[in-house]
C-alpha positions as CSV (number, residue, x, y, z in Angstrom):
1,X,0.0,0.0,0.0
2,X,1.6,3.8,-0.4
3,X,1.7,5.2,2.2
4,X,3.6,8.8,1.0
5,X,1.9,10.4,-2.3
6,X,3.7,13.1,-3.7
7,X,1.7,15.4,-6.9
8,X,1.7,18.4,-9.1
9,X,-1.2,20.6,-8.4
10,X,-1.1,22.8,-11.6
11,X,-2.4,26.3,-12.1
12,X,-4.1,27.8,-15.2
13,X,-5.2,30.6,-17.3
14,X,-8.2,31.7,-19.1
15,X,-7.3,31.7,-23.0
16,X,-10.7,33.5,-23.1
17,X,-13.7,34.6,-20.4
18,X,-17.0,35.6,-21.6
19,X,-19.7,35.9,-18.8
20,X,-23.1,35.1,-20.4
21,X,-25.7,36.5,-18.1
22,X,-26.3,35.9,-14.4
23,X,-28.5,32.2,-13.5
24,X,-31.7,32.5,-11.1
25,X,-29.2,30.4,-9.1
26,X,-26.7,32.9,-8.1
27,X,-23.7,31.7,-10.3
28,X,-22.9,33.3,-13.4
29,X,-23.3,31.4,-16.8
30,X,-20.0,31.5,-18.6
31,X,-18.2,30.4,-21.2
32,X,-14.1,29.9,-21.4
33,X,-11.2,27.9,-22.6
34,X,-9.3,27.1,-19.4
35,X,-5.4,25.7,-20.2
36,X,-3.8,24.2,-17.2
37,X,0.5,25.3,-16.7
38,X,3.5,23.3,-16.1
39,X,3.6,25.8,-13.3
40,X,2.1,24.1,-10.3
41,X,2.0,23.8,-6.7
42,X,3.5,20.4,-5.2
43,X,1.6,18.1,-2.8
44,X,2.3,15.1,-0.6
45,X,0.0,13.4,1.0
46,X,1.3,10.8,3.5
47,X,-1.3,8.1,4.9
48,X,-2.0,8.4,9.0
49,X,-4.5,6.1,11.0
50,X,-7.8,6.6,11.2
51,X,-7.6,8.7,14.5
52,X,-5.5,10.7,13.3
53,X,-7.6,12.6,10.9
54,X,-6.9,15.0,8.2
55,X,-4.1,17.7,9.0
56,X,-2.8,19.8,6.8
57,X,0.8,22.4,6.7
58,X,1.7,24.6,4.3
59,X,4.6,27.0,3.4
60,X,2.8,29.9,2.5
61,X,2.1,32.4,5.5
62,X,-1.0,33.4,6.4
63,X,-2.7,30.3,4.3
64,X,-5.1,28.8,6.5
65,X,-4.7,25.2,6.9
66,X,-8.1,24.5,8.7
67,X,-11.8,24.0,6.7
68,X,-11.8,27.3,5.3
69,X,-9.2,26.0,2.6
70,X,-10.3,23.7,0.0
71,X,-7.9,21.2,0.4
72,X,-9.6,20.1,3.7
73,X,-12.8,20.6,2.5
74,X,-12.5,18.2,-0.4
75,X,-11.1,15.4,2.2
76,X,-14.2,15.8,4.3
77,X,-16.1,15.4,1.1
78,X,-14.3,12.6,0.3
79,X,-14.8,10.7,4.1
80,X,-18.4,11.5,3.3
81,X,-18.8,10.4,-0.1
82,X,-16.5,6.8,0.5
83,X,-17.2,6.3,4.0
84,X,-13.7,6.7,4.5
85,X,-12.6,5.7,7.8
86,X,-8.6,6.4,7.1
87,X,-6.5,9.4,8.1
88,X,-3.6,11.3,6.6
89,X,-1.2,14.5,6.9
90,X,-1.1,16.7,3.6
91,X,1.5,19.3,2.9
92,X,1.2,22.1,0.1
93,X,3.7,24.0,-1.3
94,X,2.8,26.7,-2.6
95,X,4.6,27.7,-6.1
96,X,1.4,29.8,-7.3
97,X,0.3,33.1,-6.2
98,X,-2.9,33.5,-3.9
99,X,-5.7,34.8,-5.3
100,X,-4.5,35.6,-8.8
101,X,-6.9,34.5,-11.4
102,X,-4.9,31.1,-11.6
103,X,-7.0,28.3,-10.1
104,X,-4.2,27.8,-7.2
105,X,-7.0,27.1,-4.4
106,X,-9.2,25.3,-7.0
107,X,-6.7,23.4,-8.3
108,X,-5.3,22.2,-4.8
109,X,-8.9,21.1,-4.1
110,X,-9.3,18.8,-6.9
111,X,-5.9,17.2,-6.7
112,X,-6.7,16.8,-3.0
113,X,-9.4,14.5,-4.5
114,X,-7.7,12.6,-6.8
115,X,-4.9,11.8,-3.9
116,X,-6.4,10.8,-1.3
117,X,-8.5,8.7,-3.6
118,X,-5.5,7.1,-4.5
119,X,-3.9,7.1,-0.9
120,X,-6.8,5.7,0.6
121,X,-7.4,3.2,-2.5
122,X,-11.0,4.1,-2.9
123,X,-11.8,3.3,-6.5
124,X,-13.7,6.0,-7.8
125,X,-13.9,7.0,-11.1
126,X,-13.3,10.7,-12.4
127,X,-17.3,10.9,-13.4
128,X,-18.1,10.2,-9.3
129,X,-15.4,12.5,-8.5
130,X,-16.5,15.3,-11.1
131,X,-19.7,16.1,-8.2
132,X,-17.4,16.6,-5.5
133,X,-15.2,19.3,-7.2
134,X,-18.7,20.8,-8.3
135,X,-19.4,21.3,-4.7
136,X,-15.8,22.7,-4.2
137,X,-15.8,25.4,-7.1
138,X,-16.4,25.9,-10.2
139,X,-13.0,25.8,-11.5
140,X,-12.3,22.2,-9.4
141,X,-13.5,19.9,-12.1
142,X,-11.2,21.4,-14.3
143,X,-8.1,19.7,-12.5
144,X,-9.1,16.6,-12.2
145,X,-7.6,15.7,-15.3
146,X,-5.8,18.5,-16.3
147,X,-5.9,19.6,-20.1
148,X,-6.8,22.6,-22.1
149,X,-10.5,22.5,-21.8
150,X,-13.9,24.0,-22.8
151,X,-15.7,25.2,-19.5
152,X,-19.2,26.3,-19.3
153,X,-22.4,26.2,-17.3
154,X,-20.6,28.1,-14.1
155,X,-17.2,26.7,-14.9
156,X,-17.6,22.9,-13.6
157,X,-18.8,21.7,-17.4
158,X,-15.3,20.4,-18.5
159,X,-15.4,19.3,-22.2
160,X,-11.9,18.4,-23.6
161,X,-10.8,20.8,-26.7
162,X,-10.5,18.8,-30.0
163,X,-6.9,17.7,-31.2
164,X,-6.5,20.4,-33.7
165,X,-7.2,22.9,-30.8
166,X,-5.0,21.5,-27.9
167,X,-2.2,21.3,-30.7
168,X,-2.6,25.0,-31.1
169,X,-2.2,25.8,-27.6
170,X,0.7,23.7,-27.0
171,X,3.1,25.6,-29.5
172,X,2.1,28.8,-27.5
173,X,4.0,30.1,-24.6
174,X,2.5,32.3,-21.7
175,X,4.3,35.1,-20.1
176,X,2.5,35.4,-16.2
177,X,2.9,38.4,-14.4
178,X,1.0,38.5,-10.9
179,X,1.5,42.4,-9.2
180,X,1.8,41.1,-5.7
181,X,-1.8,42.0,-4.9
182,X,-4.8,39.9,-5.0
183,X,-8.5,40.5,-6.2
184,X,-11.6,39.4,-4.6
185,X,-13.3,37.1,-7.3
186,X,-16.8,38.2,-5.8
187,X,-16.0,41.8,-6.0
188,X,-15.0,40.9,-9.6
189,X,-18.2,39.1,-10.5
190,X,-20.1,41.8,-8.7
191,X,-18.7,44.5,-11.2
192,X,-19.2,43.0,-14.2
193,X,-23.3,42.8,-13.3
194,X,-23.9,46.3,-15.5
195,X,-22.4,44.3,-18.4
196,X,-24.2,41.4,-18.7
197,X,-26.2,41.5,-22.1
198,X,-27.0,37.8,-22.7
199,X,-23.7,38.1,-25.2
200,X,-22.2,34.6,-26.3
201,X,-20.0,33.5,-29.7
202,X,-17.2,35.6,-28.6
203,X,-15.4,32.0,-27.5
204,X,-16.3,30.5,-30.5
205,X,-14.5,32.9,-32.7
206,X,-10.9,31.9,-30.5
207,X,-11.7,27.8,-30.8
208,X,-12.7,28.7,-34.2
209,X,-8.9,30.2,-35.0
210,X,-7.5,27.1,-32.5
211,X,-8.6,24.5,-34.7
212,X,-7.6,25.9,-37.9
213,X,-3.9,26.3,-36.2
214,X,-3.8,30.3,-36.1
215,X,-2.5,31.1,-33.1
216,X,-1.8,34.6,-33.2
217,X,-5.5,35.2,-34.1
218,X,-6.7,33.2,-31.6
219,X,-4.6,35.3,-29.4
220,X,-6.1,38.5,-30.9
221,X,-9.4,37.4,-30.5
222,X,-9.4,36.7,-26.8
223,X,-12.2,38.4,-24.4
224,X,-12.3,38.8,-20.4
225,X,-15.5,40.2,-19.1
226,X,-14.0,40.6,-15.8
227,X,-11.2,42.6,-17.0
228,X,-12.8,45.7,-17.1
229,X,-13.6,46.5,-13.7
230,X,-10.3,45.5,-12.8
231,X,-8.2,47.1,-15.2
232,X,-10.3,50.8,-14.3
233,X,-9.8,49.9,-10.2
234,X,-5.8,48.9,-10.6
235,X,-4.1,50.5,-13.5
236,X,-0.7,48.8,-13.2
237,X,-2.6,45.7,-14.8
238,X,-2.9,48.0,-18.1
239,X,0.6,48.8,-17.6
240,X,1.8,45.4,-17.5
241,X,-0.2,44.1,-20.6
242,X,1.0,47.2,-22.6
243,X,4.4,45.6,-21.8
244,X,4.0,42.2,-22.7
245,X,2.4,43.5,-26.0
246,X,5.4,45.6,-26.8
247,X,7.9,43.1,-26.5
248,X,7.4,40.0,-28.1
249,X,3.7,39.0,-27.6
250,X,1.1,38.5,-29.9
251,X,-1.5,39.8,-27.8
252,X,-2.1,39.7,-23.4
253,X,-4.8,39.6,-20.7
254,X,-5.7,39.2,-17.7
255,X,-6.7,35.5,-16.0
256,X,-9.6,34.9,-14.7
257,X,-10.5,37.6,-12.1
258,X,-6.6,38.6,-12.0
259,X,-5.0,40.4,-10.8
260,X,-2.4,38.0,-13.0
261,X,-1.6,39.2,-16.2
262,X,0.0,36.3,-19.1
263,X,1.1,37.7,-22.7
264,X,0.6,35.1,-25.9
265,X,4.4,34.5,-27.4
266,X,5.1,32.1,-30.3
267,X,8.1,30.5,-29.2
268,X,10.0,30.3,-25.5
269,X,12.3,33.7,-26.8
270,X,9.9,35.5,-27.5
271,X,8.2,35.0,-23.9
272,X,11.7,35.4,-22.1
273,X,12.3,38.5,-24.2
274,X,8.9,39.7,-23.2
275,X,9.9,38.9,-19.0
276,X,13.0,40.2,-18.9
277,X,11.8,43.5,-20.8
278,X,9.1,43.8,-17.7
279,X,11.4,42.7,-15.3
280,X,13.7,45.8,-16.6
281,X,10.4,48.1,-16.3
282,X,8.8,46.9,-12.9
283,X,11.3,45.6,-11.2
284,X,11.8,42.2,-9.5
285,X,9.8,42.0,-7.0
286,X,6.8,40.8,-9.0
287,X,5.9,37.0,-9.6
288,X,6.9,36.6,-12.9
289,X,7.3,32.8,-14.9
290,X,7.1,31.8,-18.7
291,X,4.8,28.5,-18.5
292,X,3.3,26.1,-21.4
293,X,0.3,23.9,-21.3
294,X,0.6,21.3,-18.9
């Protein structure tokens, strides 16, 4: 039996965002393509007796470690779900910014999932796991088997892009800049309630460019609906994509509800030339990585 697991938990942009309208459930009906990074967190998860629980330690201050983080959460789930009577110690190290429009927390979720599922040797399938990463968040289901994907309802409809797309997306290489500030993804769904027009296609028109192996249009043709708000309330994330534009990337934008920003190169020199240009500009004090599709 193993009895010390150790995984990648990746993290991920938004090649695309468009908010459709707002559900009589609360969530927001959405549309995106959502690529997972070889830039990840790192996990271990080392098998305890029952007694002992779930515990949890991680390296990044100020993270908490209790049932407010998802990583706990999903365990409980999972004791629930598999009448799970076994215990076990978890510890994250975090590689990702917090609360930067890269699926850090979500993605630490789901991989909590599909770890202990293995630790504990439960047997369940990805399609009875896919309800429990629903309940985490909607960007959970996502990471359960991480590839560049086609997202919808509120983010937990995970469709698999077609061969032609994926192939696209894999040539392309992301420049990630994250300011060293977070943004409240409520506040950012919040703002974007003026907008909402029952829109729709613009997602279409980037797979569209995808599958027929036009990268820089895809690129182009990329939409955030949440990066308006933000862009108006913190105008260094303007600033940064202006730099990424200017020096070596097709086009950039801001993930998810930021506050990270990722420019759209061609080839790894291009995206190094385009970091160490706004490393020379801001500084080094930012978070700044060049990352591929995972």
């Amino acid at each position: 039996m193993t009895t010390v697991l150790r995984l990648r938990s990746p993290g991920k942009i938004n090649f695309g965002l468009d908010i459709i309208r707002k559900r009589p459930d609360g969530f927001h009906e959405l549309e995106s393509i959502m690529v997972p990074l070889d830039v990840c967190d790192e996990m271990e998860f080392e098998l305890r007796n029952p007694g002992h629980g779930v515990t949890m330690e991680c390296d990044a201050p100020g993270l908490p470690t209790d049932s407010s983080n998802l990583v706990i959460r999903a365990a409980l789930l999972l004791q629930r779900q598999a009448s799970a009577a076994a215990g076990a110690h978890i510890r994250l190290r975090k590689l990702l910014p917090i609360a930067a429009g890269m699926g850090g927390g979500s993605g630490n979720g789901a991989v909590a999932l599909t770890g202990l599922n293995q630790l504990w040797q439960l047997g369940l399938t990805r399609e009875q796991l896919q309800p429990l990463a629903a309940t985490l968040g909607s960007d959970c289901a996502l990471f359960l088997d991480p590839a560049p994907s086609f997202c919808h309802g509120r983010g937990e409809l995970v469709e698999p892009l077609s061969d032609a797309e994926r192939a696209t997306l894999r040539r392309a290489h992301f420049v990630l800049i994250n300011p060293g500030f977070g943004i409240s993804t409520a506040w950012a769904y919040a703002e974007v309630r003026p907008f909402l027009t029952g829109r729709g296609g613009a997602i279409k028109v980037v797979r569209d460019a995808l599958a027929g192996g036009d990268l820089p249009a895809a690129a182009r043709a990329m939409v955030n609906t949440l990066e308006g708000p933000a862009l108006r309330k913190f105008p260094m994330l303007e600033l940064l994509k202006e730099s990424l534009a200017r020096n070596g990337c097709v086009a950039a934008m801001m993930s998810g509800s930021g506050a990270t920003v990722f420019g759209v190169a061609a080839d790894r020199a291009s995206a190094e030339r385009a970091m160490a240009a706004a490393r020379a500009e801001f500084g080094d004090k930012m978070w700044m990585t060049v990352a591929a599709a995972f």
